[in-house]
Structures are given as C-alpha cells and as structure tokens.
PDB file of N, CA, C and O in Angstrom:
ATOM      1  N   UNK A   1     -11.719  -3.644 -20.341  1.00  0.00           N
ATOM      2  CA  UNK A   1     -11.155  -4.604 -19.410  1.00  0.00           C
ATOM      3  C   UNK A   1     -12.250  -5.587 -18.999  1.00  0.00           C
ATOM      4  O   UNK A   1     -13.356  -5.237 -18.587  1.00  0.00           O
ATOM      5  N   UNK A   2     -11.877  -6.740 -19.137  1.00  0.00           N
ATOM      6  CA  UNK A   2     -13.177  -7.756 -18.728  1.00  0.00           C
ATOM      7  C   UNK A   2     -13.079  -7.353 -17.516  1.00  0.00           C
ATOM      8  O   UNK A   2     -12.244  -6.565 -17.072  1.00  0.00           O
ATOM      9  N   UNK A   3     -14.410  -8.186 -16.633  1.00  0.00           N
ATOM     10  CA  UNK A   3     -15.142  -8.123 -15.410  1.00  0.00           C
ATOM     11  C   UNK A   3     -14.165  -9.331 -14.538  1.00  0.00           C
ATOM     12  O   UNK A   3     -14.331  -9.355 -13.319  1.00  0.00           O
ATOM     13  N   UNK A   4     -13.656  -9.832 -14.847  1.00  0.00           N
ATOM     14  CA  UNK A   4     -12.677 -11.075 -13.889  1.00  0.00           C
ATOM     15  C   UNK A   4     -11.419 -10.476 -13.854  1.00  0.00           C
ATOM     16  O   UNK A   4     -10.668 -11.128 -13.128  1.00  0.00           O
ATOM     17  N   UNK A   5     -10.649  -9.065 -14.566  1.00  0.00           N
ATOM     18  CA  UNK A   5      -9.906  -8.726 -14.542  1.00  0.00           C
ATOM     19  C   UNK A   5     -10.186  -7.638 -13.568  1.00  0.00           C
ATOM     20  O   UNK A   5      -9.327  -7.433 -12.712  1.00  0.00           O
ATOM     21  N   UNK A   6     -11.381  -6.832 -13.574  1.00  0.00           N
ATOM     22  CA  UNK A   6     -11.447  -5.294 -13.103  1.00  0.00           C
ATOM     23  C   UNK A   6     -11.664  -5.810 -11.503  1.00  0.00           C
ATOM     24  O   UNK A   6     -11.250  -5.081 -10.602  1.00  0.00           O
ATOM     25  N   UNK A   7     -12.543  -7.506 -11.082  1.00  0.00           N
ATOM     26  CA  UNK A   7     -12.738  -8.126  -9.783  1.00  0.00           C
ATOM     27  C   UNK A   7     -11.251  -8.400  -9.602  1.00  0.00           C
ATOM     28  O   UNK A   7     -10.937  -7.577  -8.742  1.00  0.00           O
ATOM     29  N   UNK A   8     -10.277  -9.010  -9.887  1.00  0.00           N
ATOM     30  CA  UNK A   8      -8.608  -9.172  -9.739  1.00  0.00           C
ATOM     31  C   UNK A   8      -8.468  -8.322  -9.151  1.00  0.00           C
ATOM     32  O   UNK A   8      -8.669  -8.287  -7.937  1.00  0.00           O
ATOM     33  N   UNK A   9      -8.023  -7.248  -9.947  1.00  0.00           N
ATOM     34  CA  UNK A   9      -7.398  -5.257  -9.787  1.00  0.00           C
ATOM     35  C   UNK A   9      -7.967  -4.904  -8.459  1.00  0.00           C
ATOM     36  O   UNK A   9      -7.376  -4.157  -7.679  1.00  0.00           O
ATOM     37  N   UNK A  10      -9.215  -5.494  -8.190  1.00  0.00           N
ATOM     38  CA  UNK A  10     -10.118  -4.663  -6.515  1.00  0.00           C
ATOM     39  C   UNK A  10      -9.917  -5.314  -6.065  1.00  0.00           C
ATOM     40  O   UNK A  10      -9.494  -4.732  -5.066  1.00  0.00           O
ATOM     41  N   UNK A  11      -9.751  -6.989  -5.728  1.00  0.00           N
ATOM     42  CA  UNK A  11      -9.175  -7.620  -4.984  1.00  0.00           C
ATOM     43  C   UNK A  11      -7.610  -7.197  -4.344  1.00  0.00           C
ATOM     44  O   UNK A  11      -7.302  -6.776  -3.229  1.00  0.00           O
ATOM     45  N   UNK A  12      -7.001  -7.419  -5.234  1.00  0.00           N
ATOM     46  CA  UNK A  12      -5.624  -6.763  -4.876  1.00  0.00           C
ATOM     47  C   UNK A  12      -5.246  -4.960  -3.822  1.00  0.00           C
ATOM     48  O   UNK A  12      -4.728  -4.443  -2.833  1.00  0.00           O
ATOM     49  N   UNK A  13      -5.842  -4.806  -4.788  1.00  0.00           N
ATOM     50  CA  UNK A  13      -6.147  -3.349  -3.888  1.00  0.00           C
ATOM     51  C   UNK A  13      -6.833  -3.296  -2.692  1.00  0.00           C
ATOM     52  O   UNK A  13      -6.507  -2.425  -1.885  1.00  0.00           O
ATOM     53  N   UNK A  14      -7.451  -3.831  -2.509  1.00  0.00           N
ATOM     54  CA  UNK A  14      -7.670  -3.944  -1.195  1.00  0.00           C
ATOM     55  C   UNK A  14      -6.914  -4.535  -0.047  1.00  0.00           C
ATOM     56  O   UNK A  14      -6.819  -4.142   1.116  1.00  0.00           O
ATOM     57  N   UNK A  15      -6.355  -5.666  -0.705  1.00  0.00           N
ATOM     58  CA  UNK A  15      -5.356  -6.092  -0.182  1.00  0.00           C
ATOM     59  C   UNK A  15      -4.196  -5.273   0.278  1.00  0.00           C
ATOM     60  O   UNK A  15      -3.576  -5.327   1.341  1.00  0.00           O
ATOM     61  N   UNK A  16      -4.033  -4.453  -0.831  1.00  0.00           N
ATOM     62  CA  UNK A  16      -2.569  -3.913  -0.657  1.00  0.00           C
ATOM     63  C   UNK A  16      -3.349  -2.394   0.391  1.00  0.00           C
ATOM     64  O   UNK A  16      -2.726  -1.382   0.714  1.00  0.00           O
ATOM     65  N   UNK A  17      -4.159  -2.561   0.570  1.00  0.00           N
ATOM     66  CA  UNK A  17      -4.550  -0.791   1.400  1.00  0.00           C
ATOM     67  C   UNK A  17      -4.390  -1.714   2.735  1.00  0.00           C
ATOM     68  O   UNK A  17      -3.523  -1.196   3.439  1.00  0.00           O
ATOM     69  N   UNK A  18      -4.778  -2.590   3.180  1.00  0.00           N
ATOM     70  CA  UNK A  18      -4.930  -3.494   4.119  1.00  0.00           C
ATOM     71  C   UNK A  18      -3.377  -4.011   4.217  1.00  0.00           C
ATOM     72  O   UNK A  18      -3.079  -4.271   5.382  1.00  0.00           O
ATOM     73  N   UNK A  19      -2.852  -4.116   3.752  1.00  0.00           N
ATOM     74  CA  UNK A  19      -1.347  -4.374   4.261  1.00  0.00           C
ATOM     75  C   UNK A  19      -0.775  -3.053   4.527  1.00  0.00           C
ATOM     76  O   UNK A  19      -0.300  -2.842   5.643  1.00  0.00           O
ATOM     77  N   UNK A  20      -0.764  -2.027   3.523  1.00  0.00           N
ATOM     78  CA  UNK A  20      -0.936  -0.531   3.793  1.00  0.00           C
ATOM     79  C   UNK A  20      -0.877  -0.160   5.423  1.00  0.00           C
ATOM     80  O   UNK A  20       0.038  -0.219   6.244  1.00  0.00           O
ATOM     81  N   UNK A  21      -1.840   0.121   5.481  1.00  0.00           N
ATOM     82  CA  UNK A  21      -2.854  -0.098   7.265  1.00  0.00           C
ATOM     83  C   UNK A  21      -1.857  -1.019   8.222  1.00  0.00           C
ATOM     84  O   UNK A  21      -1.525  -0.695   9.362  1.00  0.00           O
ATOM     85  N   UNK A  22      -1.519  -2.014   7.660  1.00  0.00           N
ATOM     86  CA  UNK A  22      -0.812  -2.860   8.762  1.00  0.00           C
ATOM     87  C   UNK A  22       0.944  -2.059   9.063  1.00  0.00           C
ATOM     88  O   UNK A  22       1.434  -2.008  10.191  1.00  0.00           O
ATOM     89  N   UNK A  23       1.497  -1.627   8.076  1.00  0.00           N
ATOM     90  CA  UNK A  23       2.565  -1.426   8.383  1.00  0.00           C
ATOM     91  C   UNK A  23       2.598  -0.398   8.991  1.00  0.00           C
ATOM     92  O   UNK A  23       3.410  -0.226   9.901  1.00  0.00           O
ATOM     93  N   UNK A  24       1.487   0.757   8.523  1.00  0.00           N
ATOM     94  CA  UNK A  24       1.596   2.421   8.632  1.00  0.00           C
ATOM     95  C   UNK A  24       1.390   1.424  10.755  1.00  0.00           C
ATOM     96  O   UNK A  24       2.162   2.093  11.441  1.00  0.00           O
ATOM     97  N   UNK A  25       0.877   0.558  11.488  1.00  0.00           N
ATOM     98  CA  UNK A  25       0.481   0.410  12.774  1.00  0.00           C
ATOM     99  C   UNK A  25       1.881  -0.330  13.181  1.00  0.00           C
ATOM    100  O   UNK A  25       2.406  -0.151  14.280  1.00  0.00           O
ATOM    101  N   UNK A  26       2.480  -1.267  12.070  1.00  0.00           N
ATOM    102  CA  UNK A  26       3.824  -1.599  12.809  1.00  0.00           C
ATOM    103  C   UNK A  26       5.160  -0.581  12.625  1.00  0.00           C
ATOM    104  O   UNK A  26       6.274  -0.695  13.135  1.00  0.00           O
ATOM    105  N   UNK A  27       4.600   0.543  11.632  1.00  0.00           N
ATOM    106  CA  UNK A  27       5.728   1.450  11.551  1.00  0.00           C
ATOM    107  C   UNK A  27       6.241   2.415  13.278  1.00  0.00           C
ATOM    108  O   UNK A  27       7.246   2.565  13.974  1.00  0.00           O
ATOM    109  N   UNK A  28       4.528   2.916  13.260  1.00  0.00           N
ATOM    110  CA  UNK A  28       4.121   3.623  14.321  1.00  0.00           C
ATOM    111  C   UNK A  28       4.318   2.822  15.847  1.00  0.00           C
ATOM    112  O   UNK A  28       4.610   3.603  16.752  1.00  0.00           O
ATOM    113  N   UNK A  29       4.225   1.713  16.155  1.00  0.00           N
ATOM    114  CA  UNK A  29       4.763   0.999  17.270  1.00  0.00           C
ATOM    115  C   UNK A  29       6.430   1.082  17.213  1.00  0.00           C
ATOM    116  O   UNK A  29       7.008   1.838  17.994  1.00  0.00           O
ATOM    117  N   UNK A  30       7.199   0.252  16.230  1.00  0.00           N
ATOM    118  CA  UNK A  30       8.536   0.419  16.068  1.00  0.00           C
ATOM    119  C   UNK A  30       8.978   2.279  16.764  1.00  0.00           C
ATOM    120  O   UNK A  30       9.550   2.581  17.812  1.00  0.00           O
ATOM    121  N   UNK A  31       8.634   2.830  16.083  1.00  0.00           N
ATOM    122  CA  UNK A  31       9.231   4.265  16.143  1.00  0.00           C
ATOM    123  C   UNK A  31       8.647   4.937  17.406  1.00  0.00           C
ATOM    124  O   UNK A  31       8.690   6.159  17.552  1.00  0.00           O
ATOM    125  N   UNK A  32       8.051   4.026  18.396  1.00  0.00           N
ATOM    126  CA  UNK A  32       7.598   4.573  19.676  1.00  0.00           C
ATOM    127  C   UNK A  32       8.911   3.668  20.820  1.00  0.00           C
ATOM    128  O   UNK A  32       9.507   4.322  21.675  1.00  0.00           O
ATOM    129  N   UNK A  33       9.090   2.647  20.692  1.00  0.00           N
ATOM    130  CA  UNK A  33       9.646   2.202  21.496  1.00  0.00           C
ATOM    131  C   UNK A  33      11.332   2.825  21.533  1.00  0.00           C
ATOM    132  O   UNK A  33      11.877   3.386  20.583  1.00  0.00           O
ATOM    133  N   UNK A  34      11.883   2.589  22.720  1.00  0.00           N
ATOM    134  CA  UNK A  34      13.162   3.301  23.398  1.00  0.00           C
ATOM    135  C   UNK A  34      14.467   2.848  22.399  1.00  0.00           C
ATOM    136  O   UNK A  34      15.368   3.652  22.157  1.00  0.00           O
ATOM    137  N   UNK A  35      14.462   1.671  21.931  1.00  0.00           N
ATOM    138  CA  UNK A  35      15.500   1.353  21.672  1.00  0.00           C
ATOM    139  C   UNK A  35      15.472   0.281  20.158  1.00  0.00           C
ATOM    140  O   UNK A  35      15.869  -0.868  19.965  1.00  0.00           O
ATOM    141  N   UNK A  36      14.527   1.721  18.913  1.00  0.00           N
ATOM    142  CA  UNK A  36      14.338   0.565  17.825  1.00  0.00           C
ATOM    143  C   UNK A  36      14.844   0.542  17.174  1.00  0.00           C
ATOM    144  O   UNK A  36      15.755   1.359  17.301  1.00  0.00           O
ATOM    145  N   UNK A  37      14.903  -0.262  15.887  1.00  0.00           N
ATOM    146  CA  UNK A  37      16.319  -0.972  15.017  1.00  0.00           C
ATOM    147  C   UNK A  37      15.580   0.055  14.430  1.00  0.00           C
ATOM    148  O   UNK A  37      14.363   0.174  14.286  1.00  0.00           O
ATOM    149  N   UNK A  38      16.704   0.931  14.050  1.00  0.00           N
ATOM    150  CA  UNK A  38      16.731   2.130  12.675  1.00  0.00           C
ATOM    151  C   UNK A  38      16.428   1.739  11.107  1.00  0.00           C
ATOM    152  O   UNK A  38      15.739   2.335  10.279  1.00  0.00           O
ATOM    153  N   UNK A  39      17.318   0.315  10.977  1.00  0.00           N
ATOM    154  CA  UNK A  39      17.168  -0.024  10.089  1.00  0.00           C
ATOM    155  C   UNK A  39      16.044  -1.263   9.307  1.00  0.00           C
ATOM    156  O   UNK A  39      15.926  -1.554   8.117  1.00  0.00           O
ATOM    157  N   UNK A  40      15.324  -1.803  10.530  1.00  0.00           N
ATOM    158  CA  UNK A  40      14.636  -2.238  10.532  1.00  0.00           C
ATOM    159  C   UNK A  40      12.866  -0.968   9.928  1.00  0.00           C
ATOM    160  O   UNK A  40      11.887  -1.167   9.209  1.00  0.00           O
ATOM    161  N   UNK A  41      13.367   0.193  10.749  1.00  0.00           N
ATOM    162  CA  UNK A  41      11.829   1.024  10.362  1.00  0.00           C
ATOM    163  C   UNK A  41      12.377   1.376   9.119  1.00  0.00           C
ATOM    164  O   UNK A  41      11.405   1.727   8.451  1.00  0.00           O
ATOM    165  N   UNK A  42      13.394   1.480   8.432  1.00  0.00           N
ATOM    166  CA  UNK A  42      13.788   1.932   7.246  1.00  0.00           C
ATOM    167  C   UNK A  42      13.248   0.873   5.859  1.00  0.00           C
ATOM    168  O   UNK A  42      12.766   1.248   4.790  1.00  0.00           O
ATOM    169  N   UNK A  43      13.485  -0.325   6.254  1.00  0.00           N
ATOM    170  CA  UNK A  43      12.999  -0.982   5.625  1.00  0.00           C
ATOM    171  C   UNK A  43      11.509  -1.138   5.628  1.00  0.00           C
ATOM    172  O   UNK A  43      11.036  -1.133   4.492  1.00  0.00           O
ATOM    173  N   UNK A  44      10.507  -1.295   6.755  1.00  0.00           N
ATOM    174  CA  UNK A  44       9.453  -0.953   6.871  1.00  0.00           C
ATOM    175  C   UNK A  44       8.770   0.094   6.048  1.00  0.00           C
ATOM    176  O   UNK A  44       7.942   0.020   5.140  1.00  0.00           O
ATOM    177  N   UNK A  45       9.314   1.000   6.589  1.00  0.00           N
ATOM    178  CA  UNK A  45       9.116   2.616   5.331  1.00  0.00           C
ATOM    179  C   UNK A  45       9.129   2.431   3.780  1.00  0.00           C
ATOM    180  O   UNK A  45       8.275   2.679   2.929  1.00  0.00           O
ATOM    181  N   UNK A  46      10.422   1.896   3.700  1.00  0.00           N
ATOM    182  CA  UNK A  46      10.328   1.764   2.262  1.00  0.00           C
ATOM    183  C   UNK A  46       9.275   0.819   1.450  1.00  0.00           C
ATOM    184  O   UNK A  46       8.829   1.040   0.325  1.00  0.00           O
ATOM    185  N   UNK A  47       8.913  -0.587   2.531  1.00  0.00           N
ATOM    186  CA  UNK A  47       7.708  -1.056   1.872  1.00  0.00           C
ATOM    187  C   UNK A  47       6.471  -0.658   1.611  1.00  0.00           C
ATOM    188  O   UNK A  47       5.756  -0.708   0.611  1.00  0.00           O
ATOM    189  N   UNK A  48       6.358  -0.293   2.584  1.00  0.00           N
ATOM    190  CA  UNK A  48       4.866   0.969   3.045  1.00  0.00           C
ATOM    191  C   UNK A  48       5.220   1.928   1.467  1.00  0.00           C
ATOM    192  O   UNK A  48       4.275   2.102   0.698  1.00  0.00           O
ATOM    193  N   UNK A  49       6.091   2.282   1.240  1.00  0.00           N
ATOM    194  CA  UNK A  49       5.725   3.209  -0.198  1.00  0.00           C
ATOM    195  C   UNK A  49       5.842   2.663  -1.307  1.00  0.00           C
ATOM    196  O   UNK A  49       5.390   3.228  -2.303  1.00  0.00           O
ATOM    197  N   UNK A  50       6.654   1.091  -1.419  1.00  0.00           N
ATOM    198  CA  UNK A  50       6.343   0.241  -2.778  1.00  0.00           C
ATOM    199  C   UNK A  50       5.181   0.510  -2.925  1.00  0.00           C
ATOM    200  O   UNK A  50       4.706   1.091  -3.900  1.00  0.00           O
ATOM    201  N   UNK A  51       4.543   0.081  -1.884  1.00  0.00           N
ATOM    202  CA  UNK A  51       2.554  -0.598  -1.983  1.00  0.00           C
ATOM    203  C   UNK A  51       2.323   0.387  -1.805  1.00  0.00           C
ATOM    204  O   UNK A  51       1.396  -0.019  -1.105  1.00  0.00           O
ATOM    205  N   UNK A  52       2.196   1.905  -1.704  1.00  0.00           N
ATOM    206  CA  UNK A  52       1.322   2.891  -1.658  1.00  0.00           C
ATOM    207  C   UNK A  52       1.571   3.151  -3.617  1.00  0.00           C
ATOM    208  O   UNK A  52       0.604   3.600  -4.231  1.00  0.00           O
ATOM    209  N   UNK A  53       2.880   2.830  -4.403  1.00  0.00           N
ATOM    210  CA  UNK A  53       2.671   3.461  -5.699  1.00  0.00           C
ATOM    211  C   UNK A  53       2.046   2.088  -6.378  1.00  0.00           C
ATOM    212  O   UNK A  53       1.503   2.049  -7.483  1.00  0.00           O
ATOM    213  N   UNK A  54       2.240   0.959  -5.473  1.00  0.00           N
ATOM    214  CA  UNK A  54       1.171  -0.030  -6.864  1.00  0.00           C
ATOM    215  C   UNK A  54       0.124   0.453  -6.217  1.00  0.00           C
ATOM    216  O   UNK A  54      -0.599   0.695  -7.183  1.00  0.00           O
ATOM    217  N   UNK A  55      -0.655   0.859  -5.028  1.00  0.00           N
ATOM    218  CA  UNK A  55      -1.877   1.188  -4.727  1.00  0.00           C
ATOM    219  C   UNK A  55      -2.171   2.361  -6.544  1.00  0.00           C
ATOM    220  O   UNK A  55      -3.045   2.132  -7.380  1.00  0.00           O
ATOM    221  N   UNK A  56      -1.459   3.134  -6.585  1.00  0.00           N
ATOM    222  CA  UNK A  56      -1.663   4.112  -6.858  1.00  0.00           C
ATOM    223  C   UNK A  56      -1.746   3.537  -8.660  1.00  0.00           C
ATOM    224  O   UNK A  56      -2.674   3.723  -9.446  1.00  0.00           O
ATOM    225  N   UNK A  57      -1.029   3.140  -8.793  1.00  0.00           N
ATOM    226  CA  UNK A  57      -0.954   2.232 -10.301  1.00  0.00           C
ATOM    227  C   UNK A  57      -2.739   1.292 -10.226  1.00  0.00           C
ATOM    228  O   UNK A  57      -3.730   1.402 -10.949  1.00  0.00           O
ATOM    229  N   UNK A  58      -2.538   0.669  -9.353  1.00  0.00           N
ATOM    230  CA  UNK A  58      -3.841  -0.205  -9.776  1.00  0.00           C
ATOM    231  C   UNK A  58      -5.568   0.969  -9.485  1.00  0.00           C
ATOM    232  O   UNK A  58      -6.759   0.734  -9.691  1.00  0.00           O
ATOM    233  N   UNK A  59      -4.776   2.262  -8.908  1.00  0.00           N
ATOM    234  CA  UNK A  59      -6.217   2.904  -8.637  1.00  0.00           C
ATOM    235  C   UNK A  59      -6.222   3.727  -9.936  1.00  0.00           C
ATOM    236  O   UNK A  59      -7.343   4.053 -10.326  1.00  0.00           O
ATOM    237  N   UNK A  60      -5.224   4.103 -10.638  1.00  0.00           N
ATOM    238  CA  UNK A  60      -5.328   4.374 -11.825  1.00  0.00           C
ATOM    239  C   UNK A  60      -5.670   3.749 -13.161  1.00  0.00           C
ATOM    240  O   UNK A  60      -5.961   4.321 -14.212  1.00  0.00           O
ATOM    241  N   UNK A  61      -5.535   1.922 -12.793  1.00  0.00           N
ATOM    242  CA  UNK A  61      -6.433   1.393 -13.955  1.00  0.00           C
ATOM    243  C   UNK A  61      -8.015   1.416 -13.917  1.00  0.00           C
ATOM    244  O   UNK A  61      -8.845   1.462 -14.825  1.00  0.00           O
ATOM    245  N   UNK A  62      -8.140   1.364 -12.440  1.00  0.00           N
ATOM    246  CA  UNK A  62      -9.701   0.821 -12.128  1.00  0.00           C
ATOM    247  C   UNK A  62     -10.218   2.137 -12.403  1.00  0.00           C
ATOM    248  O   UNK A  62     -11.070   2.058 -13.288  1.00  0.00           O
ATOM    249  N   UNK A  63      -9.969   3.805 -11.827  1.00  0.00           N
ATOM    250  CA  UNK A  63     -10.886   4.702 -11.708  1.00  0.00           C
ATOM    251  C   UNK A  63      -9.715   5.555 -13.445  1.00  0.00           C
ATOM    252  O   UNK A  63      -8.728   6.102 -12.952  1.00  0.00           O
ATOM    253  N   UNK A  64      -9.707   5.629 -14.241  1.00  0.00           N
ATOM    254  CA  UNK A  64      -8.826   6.851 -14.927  1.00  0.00           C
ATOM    255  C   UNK A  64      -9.395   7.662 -14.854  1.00  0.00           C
ATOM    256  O   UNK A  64     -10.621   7.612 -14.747  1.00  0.00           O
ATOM    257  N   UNK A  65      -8.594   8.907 -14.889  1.00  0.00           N
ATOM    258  CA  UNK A  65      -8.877  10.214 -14.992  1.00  0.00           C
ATOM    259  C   UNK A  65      -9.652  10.590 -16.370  1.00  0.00           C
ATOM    260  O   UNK A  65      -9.045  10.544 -17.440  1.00  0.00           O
ATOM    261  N   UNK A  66     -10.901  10.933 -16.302  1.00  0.00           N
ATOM    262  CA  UNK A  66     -11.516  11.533 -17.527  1.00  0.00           C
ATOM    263  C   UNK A  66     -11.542  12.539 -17.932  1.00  0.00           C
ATOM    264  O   UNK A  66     -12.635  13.019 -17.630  1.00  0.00           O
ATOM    265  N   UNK A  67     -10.825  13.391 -18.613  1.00  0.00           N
ATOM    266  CA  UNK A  67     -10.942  14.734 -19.085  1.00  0.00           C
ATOM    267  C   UNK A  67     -11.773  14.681 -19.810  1.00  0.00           C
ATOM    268  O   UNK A  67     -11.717  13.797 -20.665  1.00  0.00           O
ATOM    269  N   UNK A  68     -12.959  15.646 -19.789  1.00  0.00           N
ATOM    270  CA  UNK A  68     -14.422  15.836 -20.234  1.00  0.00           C
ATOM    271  C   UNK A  68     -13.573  17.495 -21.678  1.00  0.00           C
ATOM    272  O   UNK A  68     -14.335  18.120 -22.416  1.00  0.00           O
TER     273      UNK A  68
END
C-alpha cells in the first residue's frame, strides 16, 4: 500500500474514533434526560455502530493480523 494511501486510512480513522467519542457523549446525554426521543437515540446507536465496523475495517487494513 503506498504511503499517501496508508496517511488517508489514519486520517480517516481517526476521524471516525473522534466522531465515535462524540456520539458514544451525545448518546449518553440523550438517554439521561426525562423525556428523550426513543427514536432519535435509536438512530444515534445505530450510527455509533456503522463507524465502529468501518473503524474496524480500516483498522484491519492498516494493522493485519499476522499469523507467524
């Protein structure tokens, strides 16, 4: 993988842990208050785990698993 591709892939990822981080704090506010839209944290939730499996896709190009 060139070096402007593998800087892309860590850019992004970071990004996406950092948006990550942001929702897991607007999930956790939503689901504290008295009277929150159900379907609103539902949707929340579900984004929070798009971006946790591309997290998981792009941490699998950058680091692969090496079986020795």
């Amino acid at each position: 993988m060139a070096e402007m591709e593998i800087d892309a892939l860590r850019m992004e990822l970071a990004q996406l842990r950092q948006e990550h981080r942001d929702l897991d704090v607007a999930v956790e506010a939503l689901a504290t208050t008295s009277n929150h839209d159900v379907l609103q944290l539902q949707r929340l939730k579900k984004k929070k785990l798009m971006i946790k499996d591309r997290i998981s896709v792009l941490e699998d190009q950058l680091f692969p698993d090496i079986i020795a």
